[in-house]
C-alpha positions as CSV (number, residue, x, y, z in Angstrom):
1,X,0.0,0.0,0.0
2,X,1.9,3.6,-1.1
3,X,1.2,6.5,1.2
4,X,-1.7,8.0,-1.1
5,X,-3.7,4.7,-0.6
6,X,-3.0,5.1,2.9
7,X,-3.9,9.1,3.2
8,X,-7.0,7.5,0.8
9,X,-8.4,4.7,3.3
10,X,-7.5,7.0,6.5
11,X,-9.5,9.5,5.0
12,X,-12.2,7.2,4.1
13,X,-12.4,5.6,7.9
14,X,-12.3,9.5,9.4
15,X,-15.6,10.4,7.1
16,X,-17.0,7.3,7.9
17,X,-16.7,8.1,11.5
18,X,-17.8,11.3,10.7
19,X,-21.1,10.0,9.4
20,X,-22.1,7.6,11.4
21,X,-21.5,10.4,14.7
22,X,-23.6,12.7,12.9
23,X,-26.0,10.4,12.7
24,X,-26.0,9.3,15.8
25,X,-26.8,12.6,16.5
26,X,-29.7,12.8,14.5
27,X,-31.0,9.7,15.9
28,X,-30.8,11.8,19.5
29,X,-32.1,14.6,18.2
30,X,-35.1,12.8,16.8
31,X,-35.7,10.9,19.9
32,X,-35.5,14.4,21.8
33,X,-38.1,15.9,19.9
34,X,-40.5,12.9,20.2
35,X,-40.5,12.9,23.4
36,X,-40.7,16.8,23.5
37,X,-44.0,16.6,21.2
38,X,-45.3,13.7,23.6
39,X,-44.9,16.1,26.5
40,X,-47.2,18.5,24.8
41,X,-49.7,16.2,23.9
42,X,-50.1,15.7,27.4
43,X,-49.9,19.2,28.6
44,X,-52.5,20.1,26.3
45,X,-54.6,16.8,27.1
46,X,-54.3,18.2,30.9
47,X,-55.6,21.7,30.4
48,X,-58.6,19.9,27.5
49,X,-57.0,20.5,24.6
50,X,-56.1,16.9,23.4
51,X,-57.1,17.1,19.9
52,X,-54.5,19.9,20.3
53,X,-57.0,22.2,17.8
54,X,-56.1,25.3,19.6
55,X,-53.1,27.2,18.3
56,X,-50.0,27.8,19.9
57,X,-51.3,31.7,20.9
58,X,-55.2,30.3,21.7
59,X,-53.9,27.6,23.8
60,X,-51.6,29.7,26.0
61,X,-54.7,32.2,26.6
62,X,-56.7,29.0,27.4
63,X,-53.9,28.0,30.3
64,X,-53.6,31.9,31.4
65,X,-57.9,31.6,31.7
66,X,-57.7,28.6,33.6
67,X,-55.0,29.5,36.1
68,X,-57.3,33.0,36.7
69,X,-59.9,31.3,37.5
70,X,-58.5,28.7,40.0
71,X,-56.7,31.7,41.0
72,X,-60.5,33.4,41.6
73,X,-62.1,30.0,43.2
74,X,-59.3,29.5,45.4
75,X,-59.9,33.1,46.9
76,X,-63.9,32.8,47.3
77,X,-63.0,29.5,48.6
78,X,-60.9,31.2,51.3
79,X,-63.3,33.9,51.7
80,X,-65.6,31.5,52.4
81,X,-63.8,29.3,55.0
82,X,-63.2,33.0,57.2
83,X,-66.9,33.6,57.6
């Protein structure tokens, strides 16, 4: 083997490192965001949304009316408790 098929095959083994890293790190990436989009399909299941047919700006105004209005309960509830 002369030096260029050498310089050839080392070069061959580095990019074939290269590409099975990077897709390792696709593989990763992939798995990442599945479980990223399964987290919001149960966020959304938990505040009624699990058809997830609100969009991203009508579901976070959905979550901000539901918190005000546990936030209102829990203060009649209180209210209530003191009389």
């Amino acid at each position: 083997m002369n030096n260029f098929e050498k310089h050839d095959t080392a070069e061959s083994l580095a990019d074939c490192h290269s590409g099975y890293a990077l897709a390792k790190q696709a593989l990763e990436l992939r798995e990442e965001n599945a479980s990223l989009y399964s987290l919001i399909a149960d966020i959304r299941a938990a505040a009624g949304d699990a058809k997830g047919r609100l969009m991203q700006d009508e579901f976070v105004a959905h979550v901000a009316k539901m918190r005000k209005e546990l936030a209102e309960a829990q203060r009649q509830l209180a209210s209530m408790r003191s009389v």
